[in-house]
mmCIF file as Biopython writes it, N, C-alpha, C and O atoms, coordinates in Angstrom:
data_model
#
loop_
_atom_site.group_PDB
_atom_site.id
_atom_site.type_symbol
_atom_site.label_atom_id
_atom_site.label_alt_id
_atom_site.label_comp_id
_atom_site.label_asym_id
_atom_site.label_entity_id
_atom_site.label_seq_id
_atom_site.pdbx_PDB_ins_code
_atom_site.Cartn_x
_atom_site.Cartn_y
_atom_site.Cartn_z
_atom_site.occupancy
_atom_site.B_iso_or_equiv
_atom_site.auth_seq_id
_atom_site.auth_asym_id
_atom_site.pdbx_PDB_model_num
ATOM 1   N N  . UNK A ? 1  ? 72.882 113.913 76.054  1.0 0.0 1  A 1 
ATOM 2   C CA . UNK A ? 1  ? 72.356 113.168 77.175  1.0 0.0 1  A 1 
ATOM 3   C C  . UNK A ? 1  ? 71.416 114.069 77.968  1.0 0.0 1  A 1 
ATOM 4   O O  . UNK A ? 1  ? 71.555 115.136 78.566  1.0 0.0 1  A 1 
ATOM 5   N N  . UNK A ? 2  ? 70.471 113.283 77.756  1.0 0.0 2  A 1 
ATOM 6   C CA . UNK A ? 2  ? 69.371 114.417 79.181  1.0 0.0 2  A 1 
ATOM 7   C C  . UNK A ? 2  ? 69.810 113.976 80.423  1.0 0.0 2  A 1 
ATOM 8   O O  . UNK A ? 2  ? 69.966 112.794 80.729  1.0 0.0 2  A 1 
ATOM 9   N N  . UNK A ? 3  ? 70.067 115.233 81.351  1.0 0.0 3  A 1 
ATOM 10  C CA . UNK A ? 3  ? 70.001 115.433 82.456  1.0 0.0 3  A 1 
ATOM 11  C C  . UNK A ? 3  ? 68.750 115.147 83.164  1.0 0.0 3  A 1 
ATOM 12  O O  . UNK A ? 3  ? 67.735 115.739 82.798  1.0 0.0 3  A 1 
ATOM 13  N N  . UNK A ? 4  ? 68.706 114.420 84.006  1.0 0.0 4  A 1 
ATOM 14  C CA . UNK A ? 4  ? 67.206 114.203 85.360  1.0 0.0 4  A 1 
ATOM 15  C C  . UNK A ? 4  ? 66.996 115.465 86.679  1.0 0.0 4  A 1 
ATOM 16  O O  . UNK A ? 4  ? 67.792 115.834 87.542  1.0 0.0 4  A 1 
ATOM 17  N N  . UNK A ? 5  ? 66.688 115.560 86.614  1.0 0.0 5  A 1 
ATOM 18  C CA . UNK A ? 5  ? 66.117 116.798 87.801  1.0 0.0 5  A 1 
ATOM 19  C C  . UNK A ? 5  ? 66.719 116.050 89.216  1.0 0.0 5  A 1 
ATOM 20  O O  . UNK A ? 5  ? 66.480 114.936 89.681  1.0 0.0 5  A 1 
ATOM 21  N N  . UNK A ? 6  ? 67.641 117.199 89.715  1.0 0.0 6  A 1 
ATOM 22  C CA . UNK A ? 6  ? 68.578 116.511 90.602  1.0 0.0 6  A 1 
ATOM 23  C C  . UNK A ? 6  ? 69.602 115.894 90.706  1.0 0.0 6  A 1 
ATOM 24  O O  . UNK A ? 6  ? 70.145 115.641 91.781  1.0 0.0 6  A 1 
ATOM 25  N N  . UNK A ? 7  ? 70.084 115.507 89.400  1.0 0.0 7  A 1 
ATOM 26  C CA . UNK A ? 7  ? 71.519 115.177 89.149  1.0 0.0 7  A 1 
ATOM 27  C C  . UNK A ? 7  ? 72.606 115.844 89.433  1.0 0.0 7  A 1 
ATOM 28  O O  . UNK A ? 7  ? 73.619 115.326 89.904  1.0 0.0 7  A 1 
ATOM 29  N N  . UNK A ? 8  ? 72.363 117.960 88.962  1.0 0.0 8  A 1 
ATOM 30  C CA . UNK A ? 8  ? 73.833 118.272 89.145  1.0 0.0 8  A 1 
ATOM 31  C C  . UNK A ? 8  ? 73.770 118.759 90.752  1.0 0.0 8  A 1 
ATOM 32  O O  . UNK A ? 8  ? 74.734 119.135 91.420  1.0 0.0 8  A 1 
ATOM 33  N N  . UNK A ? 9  ? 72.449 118.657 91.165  1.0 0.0 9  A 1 
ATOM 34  C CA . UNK A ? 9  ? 72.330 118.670 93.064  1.0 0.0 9  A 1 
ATOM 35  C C  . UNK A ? 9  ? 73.292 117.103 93.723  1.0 0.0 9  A 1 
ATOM 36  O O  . UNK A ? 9  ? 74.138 116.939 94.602  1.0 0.0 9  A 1 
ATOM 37  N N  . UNK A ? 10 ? 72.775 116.433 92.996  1.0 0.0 10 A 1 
ATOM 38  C CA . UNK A ? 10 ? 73.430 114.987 93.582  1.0 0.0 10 A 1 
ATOM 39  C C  . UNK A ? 10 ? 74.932 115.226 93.285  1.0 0.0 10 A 1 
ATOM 40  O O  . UNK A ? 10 ? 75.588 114.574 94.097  1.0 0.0 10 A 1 
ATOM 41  N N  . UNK A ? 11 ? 75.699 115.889 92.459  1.0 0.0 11 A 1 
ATOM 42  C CA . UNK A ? 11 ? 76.953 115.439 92.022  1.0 0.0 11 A 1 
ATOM 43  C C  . UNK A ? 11 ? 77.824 116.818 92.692  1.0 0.0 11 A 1 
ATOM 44  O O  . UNK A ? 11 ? 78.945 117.187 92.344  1.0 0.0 11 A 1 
ATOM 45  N N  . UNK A ? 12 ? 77.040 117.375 93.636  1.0 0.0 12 A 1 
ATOM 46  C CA . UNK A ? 12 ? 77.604 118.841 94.041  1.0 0.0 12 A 1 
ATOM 47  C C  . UNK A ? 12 ? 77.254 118.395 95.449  1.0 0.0 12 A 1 
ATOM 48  O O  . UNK A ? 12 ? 77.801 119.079 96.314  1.0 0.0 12 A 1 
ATOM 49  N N  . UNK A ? 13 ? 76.417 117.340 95.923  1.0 0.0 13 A 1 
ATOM 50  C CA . UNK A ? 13 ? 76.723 117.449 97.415  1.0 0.0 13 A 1 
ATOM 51  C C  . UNK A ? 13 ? 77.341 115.741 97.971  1.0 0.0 13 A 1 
ATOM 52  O O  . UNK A ? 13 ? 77.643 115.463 99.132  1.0 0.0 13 A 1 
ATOM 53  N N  . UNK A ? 14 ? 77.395 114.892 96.902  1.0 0.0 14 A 1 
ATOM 54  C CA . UNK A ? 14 ? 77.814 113.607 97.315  1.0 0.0 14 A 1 
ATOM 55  C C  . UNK A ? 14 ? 79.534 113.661 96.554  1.0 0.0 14 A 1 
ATOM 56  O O  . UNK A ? 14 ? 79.871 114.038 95.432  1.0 0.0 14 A 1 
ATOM 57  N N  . UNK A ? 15 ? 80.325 113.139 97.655  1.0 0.0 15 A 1 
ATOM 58  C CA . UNK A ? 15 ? 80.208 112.470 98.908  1.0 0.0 15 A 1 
ATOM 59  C C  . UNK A ? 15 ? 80.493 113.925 99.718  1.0 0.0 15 A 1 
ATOM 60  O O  . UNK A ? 15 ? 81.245 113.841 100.689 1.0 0.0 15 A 1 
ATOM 61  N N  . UNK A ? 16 ? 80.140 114.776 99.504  1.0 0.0 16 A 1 
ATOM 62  C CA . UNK A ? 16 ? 80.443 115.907 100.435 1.0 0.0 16 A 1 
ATOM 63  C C  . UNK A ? 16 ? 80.051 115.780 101.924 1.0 0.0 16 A 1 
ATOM 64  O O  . UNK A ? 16 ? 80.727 115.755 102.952 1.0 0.0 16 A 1 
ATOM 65  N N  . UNK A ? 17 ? 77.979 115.667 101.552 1.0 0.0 17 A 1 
ATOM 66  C CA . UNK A ? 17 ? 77.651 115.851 102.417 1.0 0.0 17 A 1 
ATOM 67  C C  . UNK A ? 17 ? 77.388 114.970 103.361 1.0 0.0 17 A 1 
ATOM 68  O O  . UNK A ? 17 ? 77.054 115.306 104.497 1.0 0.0 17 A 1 
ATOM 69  N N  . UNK A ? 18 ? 77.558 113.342 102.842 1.0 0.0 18 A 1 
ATOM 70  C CA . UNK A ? 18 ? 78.232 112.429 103.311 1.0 0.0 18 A 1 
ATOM 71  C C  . UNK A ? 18 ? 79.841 112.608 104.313 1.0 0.0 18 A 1 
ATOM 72  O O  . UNK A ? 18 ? 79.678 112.243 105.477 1.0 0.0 18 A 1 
ATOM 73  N N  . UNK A ? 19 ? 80.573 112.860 104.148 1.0 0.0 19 A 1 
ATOM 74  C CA . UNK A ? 19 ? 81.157 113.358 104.829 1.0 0.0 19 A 1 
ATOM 75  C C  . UNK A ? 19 ? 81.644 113.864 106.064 1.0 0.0 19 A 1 
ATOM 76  O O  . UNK A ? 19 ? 82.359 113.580 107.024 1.0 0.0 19 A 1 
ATOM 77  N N  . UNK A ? 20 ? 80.640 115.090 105.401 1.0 0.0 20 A 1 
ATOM 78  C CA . UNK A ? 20 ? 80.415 116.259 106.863 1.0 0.0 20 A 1 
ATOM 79  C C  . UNK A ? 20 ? 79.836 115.222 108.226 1.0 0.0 20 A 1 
ATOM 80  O O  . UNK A ? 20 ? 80.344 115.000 109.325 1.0 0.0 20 A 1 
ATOM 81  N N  . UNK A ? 21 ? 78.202 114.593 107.412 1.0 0.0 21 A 1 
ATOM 82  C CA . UNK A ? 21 ? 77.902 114.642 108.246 1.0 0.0 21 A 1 
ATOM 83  C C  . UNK A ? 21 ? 78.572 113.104 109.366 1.0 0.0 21 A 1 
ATOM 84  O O  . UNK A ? 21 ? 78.230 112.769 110.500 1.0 0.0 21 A 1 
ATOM 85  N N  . UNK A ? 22 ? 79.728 112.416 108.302 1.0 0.0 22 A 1 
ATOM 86  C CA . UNK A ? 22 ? 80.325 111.248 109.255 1.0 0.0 22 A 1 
ATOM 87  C C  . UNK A ? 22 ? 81.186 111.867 110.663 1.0 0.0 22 A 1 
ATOM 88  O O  . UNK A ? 22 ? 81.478 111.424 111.773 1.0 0.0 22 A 1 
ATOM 89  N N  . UNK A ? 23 ? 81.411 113.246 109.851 1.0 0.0 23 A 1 
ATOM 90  C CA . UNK A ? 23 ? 82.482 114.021 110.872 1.0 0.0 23 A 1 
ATOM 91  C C  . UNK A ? 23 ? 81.756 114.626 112.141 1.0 0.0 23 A 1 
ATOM 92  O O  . UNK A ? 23 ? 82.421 114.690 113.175 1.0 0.0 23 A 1 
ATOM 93  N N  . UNK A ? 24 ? 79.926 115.254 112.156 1.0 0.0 24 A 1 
ATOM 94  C CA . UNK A ? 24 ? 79.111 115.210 112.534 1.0 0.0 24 A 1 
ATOM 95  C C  . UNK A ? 24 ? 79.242 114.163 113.638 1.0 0.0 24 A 1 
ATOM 96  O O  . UNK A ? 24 ? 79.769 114.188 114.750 1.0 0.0 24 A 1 
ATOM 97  N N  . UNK A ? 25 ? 78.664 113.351 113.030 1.0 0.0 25 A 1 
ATOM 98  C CA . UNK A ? 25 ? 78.100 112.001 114.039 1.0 0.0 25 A 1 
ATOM 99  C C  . UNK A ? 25 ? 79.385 110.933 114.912 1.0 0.0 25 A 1 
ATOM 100 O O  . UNK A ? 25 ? 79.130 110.000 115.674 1.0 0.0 25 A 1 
ATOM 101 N N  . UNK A ? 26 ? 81.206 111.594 114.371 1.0 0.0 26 A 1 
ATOM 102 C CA . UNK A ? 26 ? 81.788 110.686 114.927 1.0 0.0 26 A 1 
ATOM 103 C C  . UNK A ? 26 ? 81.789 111.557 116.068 1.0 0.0 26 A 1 
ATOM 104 O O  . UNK A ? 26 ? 81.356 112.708 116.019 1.0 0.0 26 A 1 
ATOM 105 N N  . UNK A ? 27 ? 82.423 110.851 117.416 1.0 0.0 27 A 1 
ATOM 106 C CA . UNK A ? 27 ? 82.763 111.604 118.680 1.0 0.0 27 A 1 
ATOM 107 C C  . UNK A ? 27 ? 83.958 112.395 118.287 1.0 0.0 27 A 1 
ATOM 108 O O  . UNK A ? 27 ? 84.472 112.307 117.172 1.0 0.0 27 A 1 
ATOM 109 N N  . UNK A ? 28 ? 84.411 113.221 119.302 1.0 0.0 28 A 1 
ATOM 110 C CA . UNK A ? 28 ? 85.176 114.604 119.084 1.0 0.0 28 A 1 
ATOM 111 C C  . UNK A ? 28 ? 86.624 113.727 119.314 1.0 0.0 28 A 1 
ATOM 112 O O  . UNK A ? 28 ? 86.904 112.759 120.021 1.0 0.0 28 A 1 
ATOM 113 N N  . UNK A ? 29 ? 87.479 114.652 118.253 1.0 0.0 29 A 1 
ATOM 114 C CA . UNK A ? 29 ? 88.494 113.612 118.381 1.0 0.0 29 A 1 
ATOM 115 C C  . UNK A ? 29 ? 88.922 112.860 117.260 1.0 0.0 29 A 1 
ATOM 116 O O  . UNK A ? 29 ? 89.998 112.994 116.678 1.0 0.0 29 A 1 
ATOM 117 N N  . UNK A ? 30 ? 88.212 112.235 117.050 1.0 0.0 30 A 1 
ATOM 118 C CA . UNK A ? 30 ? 88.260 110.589 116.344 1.0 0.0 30 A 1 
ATOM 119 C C  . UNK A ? 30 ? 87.938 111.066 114.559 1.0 0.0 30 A 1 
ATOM 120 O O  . UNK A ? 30 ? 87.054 110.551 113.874 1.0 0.0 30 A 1 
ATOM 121 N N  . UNK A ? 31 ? 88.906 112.160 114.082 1.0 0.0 31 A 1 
ATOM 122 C CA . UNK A ? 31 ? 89.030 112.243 112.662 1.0 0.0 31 A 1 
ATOM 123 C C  . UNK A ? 31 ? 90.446 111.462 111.906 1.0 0.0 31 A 1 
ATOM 124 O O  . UNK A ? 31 ? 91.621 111.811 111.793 1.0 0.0 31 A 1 
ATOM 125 N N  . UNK A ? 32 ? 89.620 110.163 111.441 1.0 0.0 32 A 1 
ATOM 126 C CA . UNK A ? 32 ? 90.352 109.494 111.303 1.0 0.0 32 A 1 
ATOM 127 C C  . UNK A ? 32 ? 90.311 109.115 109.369 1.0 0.0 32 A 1 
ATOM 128 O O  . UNK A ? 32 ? 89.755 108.072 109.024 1.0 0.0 32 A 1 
ATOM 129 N N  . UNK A ? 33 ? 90.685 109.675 108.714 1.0 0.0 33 A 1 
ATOM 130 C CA . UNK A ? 33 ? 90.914 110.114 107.257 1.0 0.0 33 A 1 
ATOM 131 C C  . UNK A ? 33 ? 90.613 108.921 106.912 1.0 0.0 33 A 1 
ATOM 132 O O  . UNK A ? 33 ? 89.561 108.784 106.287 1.0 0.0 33 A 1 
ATOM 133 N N  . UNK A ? 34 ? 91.504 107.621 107.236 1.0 0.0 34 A 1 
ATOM 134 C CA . UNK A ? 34 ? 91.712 106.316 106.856 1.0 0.0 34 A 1 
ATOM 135 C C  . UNK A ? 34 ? 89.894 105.568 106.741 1.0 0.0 34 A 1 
ATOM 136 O O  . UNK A ? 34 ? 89.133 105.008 105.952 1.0 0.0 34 A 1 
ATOM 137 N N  . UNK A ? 35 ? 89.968 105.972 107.871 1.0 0.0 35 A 1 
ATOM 138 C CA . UNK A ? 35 ? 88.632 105.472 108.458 1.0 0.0 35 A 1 
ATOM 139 C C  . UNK A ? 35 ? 87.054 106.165 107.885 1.0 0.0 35 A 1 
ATOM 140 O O  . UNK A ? 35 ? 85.889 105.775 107.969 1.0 0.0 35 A 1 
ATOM 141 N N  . UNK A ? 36 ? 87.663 107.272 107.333 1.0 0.0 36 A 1 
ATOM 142 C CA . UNK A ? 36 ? 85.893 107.882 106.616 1.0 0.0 36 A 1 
ATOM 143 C C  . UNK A ? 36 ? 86.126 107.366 105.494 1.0 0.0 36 A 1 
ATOM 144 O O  . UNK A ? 36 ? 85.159 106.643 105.252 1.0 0.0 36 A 1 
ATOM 145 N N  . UNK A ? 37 ? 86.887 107.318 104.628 1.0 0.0 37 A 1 
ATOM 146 C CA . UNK A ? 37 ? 87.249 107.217 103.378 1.0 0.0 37 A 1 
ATOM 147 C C  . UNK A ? 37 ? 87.034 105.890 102.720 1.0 0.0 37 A 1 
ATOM 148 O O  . UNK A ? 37 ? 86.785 105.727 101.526 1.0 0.0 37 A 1 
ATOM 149 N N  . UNK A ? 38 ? 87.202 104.623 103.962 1.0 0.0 38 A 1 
ATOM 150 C CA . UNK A ? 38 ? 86.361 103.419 103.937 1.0 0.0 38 A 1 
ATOM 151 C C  . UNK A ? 38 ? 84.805 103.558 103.954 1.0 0.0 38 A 1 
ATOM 152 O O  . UNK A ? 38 ? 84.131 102.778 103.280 1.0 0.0 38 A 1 
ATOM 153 N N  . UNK A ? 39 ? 84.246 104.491 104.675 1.0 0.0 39 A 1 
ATOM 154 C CA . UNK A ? 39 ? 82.920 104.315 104.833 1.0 0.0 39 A 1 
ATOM 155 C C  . UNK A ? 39 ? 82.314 104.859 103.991 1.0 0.0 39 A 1 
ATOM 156 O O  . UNK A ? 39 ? 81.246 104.385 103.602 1.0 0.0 39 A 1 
ATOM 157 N N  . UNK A ? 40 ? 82.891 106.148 103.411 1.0 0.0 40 A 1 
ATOM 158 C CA . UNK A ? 40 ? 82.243 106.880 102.134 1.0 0.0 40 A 1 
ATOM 159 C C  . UNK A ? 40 ? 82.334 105.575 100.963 1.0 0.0 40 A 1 
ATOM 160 O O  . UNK A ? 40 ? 81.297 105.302 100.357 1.0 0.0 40 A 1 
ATOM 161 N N  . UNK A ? 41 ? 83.441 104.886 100.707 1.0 0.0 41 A 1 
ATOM 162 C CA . UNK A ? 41 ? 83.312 103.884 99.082  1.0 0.0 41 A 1 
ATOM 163 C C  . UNK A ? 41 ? 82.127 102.985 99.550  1.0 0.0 41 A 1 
ATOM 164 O O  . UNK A ? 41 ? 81.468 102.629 98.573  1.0 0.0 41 A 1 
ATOM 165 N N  . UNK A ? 42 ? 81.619 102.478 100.792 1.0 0.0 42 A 1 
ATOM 166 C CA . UNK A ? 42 ? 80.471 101.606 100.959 1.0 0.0 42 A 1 
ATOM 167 C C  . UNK A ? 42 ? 79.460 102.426 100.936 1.0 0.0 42 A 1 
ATOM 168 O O  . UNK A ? 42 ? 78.370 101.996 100.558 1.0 0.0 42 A 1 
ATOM 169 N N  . UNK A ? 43 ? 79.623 103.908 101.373 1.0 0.0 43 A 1 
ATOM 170 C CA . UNK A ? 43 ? 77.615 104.342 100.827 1.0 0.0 43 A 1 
ATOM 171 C C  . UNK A ? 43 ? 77.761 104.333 99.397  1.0 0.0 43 A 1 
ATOM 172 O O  . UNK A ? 43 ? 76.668 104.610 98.902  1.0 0.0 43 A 1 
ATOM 173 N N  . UNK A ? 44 ? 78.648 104.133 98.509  1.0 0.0 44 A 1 
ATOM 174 C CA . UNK A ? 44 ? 78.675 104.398 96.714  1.0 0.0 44 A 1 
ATOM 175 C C  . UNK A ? 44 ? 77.773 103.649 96.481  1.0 0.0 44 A 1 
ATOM 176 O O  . UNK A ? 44 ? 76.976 104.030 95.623  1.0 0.0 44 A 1 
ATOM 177 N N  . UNK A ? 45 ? 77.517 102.188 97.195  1.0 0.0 45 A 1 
ATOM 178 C CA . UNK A ? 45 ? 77.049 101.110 96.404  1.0 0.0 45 A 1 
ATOM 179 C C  . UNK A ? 45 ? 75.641 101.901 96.992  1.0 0.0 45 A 1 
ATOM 180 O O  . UNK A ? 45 ? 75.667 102.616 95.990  1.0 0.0 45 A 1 
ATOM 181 N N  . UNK A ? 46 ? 74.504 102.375 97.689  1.0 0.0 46 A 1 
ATOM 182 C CA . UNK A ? 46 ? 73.966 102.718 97.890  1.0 0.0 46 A 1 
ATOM 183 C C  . UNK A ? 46 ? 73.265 103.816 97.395  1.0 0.0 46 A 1 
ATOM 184 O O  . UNK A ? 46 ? 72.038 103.893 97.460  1.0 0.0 46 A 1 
ATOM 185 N N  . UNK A ? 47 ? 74.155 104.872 96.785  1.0 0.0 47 A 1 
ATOM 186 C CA . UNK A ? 47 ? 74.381 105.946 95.908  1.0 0.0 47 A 1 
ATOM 187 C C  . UNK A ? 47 ? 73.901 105.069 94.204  1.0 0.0 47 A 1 
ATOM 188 O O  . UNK A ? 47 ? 72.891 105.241 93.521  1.0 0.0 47 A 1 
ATOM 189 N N  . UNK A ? 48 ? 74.951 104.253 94.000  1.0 0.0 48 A 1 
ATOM 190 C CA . UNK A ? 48 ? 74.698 103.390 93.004  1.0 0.0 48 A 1 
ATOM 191 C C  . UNK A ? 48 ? 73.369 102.839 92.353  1.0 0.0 48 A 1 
ATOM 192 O O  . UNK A ? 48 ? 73.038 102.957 91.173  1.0 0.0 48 A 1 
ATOM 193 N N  . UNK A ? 49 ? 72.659 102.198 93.393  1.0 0.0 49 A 1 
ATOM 194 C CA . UNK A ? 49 ? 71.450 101.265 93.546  1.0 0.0 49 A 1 
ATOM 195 C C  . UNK A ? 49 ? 70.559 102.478 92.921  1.0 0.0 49 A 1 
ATOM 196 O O  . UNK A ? 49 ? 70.170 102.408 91.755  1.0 0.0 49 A 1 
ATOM 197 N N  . UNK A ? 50 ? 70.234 103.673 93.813  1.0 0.0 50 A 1 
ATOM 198 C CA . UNK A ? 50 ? 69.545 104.880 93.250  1.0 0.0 50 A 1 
ATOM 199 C C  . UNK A ? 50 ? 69.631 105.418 92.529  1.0 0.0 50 A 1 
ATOM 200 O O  . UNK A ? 50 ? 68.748 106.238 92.278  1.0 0.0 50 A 1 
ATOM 201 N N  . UNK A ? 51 ? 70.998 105.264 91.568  1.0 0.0 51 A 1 
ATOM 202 C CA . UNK A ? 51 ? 70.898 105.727 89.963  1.0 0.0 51 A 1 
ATOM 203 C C  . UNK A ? 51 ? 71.057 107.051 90.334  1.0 0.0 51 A 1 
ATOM 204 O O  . UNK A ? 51 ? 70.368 107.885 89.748  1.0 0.0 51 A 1 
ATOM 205 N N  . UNK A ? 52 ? 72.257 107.604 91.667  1.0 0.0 52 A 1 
ATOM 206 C CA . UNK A ? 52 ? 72.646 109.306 91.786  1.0 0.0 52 A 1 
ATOM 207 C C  . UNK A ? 52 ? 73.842 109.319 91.285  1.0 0.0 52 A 1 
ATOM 208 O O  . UNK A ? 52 ? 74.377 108.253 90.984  1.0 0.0 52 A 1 
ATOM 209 N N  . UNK A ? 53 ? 74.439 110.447 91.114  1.0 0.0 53 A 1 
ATOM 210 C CA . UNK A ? 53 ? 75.478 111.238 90.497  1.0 0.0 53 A 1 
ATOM 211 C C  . UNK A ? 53 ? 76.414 111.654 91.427  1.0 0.0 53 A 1 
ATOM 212 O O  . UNK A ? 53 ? 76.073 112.694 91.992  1.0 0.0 53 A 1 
ATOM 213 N N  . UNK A ? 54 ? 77.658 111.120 91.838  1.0 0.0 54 A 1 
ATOM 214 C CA . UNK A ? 54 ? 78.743 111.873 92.957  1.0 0.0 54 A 1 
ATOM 215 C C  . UNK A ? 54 ? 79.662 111.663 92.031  1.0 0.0 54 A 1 
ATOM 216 O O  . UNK A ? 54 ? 79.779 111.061 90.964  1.0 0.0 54 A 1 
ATOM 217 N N  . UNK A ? 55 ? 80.747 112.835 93.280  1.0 0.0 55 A 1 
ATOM 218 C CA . UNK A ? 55 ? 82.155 113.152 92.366  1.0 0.0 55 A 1 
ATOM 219 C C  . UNK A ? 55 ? 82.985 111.820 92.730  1.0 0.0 55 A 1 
ATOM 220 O O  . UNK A ? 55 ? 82.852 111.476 93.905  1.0 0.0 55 A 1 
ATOM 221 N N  . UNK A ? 56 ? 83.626 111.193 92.117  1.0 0.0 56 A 1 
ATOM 222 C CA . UNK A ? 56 ? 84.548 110.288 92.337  1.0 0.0 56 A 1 
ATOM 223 C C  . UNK A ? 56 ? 85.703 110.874 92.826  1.0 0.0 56 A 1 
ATOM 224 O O  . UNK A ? 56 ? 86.565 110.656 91.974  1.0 0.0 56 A 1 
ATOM 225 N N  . UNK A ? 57 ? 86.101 111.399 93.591  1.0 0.0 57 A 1 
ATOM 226 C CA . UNK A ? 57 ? 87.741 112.053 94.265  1.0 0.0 57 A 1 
ATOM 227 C C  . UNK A ? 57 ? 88.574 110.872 94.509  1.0 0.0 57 A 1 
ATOM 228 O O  . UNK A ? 57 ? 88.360 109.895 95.226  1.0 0.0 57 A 1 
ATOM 229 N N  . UNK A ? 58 ? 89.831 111.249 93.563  1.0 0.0 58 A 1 
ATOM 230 C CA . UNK A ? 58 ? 90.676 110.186 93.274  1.0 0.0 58 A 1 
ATOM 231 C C  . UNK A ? 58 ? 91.202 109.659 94.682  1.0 0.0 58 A 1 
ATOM 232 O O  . UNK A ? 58 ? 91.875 108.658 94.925  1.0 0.0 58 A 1 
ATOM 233 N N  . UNK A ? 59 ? 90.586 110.836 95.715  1.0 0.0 59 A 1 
ATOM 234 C CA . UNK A ? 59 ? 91.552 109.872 97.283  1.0 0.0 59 A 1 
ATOM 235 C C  . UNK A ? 59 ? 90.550 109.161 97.747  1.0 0.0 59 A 1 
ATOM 236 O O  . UNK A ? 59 ? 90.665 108.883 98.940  1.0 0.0 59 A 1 
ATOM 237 N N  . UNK A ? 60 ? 89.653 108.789 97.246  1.0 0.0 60 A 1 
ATOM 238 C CA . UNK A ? 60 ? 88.705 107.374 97.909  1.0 0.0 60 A 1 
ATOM 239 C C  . UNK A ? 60 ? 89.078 105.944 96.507  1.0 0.0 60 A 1 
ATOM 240 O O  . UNK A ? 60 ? 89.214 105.937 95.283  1.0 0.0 60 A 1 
ATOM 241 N N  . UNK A ? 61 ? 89.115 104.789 97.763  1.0 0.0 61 A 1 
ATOM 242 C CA . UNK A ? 61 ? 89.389 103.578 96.812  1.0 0.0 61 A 1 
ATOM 243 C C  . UNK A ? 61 ? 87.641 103.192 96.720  1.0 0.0 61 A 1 
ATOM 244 O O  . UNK A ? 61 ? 87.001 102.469 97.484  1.0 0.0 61 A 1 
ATOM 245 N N  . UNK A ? 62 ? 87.108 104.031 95.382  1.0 0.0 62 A 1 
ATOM 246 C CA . UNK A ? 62 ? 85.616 103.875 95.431  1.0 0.0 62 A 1 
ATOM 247 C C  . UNK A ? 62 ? 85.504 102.187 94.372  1.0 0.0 62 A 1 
ATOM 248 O O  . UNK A ? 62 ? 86.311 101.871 93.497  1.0 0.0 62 A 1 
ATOM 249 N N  . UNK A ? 63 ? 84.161 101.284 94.856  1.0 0.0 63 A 1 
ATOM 250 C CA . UNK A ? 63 ? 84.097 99.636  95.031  1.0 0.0 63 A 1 
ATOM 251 C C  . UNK A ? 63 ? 83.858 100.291 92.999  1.0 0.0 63 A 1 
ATOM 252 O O  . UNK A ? 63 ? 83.207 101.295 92.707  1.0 0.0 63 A 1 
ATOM 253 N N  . UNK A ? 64 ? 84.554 99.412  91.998  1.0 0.0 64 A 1 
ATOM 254 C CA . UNK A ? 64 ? 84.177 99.652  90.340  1.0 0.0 64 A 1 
ATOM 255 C C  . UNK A ? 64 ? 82.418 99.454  90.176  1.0 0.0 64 A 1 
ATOM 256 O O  . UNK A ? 64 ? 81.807 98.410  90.407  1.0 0.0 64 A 1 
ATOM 257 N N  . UNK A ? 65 ? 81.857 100.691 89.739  1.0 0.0 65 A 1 
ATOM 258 C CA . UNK A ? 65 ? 80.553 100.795 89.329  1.0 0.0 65 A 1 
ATOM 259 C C  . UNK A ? 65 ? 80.296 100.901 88.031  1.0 0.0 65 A 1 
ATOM 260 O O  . UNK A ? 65 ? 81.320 101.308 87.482  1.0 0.0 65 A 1 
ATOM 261 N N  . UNK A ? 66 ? 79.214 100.695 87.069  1.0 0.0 66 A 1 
ATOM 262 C CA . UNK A ? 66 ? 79.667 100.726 85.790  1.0 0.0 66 A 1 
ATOM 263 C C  . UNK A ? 66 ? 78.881 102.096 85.257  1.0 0.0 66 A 1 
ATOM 264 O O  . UNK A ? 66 ? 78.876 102.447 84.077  1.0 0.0 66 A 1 
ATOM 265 N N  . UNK A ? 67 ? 78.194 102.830 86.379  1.0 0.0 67 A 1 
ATOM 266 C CA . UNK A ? 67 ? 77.774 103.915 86.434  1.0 0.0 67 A 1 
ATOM 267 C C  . UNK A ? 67 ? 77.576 104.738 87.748  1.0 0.0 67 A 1 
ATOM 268 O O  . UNK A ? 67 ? 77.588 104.225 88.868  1.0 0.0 67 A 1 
ATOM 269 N N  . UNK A ? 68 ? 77.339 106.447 87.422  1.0 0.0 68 A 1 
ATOM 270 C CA . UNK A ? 68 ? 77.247 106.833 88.529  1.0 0.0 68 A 1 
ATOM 271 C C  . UNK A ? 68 ? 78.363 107.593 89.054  1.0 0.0 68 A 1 
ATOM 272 O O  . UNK A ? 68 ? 78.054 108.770 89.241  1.0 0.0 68 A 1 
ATOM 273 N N  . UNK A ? 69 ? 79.546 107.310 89.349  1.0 0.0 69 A 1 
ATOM 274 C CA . UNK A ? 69 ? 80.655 107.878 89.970  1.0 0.0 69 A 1 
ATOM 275 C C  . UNK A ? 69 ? 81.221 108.498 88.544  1.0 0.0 69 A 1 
ATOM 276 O O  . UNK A ? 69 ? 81.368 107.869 87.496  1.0 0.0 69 A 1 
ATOM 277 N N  . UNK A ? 70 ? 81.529 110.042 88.806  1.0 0.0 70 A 1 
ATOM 278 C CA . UNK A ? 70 ? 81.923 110.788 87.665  1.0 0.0 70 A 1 
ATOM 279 C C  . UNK A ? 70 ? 83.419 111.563 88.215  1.0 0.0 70 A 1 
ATOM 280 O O  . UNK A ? 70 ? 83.330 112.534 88.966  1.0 0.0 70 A 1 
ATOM 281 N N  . UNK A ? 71 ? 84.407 111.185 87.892  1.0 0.0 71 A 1 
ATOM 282 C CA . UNK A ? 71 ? 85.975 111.988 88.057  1.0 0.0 71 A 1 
ATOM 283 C C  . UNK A ? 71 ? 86.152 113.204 87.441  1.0 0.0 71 A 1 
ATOM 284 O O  . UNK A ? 71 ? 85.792 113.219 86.264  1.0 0.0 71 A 1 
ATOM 285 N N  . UNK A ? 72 ? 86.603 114.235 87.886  1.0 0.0 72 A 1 
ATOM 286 C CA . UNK A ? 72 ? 86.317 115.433 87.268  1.0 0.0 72 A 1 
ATOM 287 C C  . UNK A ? 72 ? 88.021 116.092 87.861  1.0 0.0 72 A 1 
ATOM 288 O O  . UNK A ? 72 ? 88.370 117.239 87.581  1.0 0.0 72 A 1 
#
């Protein structure tokens, strides 16, 4: 399989840097596990659409894609 330029960048910072930066932008306080972990499986479909590469981490209930999300 050929690799695309930017793939193993995409699959080394999503949903990482997604993440960070929800933890970033929420107010101080308000780390609420339940609550990012919903919002990270809705940017997938977004992630998805663009044909990028993230890690699937078995603690997100990520939405079934038929590509894209890779478990490692």
């Amino acid at each position: 399989m050929r690799h695309r330029k930017g793939g193993d960048l995409e699959f080394l910072l999503l949903p990482r840097l997604a993440g960070v930066a929800d933890r970033a932008w929420s107010p101080a306080g308000a780390g609420n596990w339940d609550a990012c972990r919903e919002r990270l499986a809705v940017q997938s479909a977004a992630w998805h659409r663009r044909g990028w590469t993230w890690f699937a981490s078995t603690l997100v209930d990520w939405p079934a894609h038929p590509a894209g999300a890779e478990q490692a």
